[in-house]
N, C-alpha and C positions, 0 to 999 in steps of 0.2 A: 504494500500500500504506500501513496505516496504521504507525505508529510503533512500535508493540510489535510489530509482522510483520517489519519490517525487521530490528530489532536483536533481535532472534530468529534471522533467519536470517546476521546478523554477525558471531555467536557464534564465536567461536575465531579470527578475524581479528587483527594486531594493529595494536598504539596505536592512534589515535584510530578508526580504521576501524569498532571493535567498540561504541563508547558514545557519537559523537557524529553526530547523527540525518544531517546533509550528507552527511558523509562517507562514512559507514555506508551510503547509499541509493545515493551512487556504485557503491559496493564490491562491495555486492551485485545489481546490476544488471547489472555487470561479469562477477560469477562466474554467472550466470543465462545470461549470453550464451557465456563457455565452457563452461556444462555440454553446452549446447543442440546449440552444435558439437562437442562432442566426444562426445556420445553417438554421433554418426553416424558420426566417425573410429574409432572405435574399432573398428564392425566393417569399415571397409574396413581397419585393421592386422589384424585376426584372421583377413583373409580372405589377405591375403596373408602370414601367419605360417604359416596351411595350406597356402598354394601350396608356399612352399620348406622345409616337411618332405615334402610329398610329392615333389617333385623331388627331395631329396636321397636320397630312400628309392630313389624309381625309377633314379636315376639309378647307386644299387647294384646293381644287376639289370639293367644296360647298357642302359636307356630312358629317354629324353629325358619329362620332364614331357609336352610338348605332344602327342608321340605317346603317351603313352598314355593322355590327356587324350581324342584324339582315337578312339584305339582304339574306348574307351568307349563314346563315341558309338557306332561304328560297330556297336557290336556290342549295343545296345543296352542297356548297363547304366549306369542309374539311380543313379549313388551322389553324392552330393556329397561339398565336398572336404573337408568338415568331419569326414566320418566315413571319406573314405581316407585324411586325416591321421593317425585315432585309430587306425584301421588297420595302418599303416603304423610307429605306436609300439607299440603293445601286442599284435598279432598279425602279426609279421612274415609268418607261415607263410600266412596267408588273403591278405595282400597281395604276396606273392609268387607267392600261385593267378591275381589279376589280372592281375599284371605277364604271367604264364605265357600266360596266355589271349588276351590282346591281340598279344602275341608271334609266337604262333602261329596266330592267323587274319591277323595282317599277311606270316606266309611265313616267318619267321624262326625258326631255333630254339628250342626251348624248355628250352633247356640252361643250365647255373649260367654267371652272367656272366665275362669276360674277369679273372683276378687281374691287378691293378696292380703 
């Protein structure tokens, strides 16, 4: 990279990091290589920040994450967990039809879960 690309993208770095070209080329090479990896971390945390709101949700409704993960499957419905997360915050009532339905083609009641 040239010289003015660099300390462009040094900008808000600080001492010397930001103005003197060595340094600066380190720095920014450096943050290039965690942006690179962290782009990718980030949705494997997003993917598991959906995992345990939906376990936490299902797990209101007396169902283990994985069975009704698993339910799903069986029963052939298509949803990922991104959107049974959103589910599961913002329309308890349609994520408790899942919970209900998986419930009840696995044999089990489909009655309000056990009070604690």
């Amino acid at each position: 990279m040239h010289k003015d690309k660099v300390l462009s993208l040094a900008k808000g770095f600080r001492g010397r990091s930001k103005n003197c070209i060595r340094i600066a080329r380190e720095r920014v090479e450096k943050a290039l290589q965690y942006a690179y990896r962290d782009r990718r971390t980030k949705k494997r945390d997003m993917r598991s920040l959906w995992i345990q709101r939906v376990n936490a949700a299902s797990k209101e409704h007396g169902v283990s994450y994985s069975r009704l993960i698993h339910g799903l499957q069986q029963e052939n419905i298509q949803i990922n967990r991104k959107v049974l997360s959103d589910l599961a915050i913002q329309e308890p009532f349609s994520f408790r039809a899942l919970v209900n339905q998986v419930s009840y083609m696995r044999g089990a009641s489909a009655s309000a879960p056990p009070t604690v």
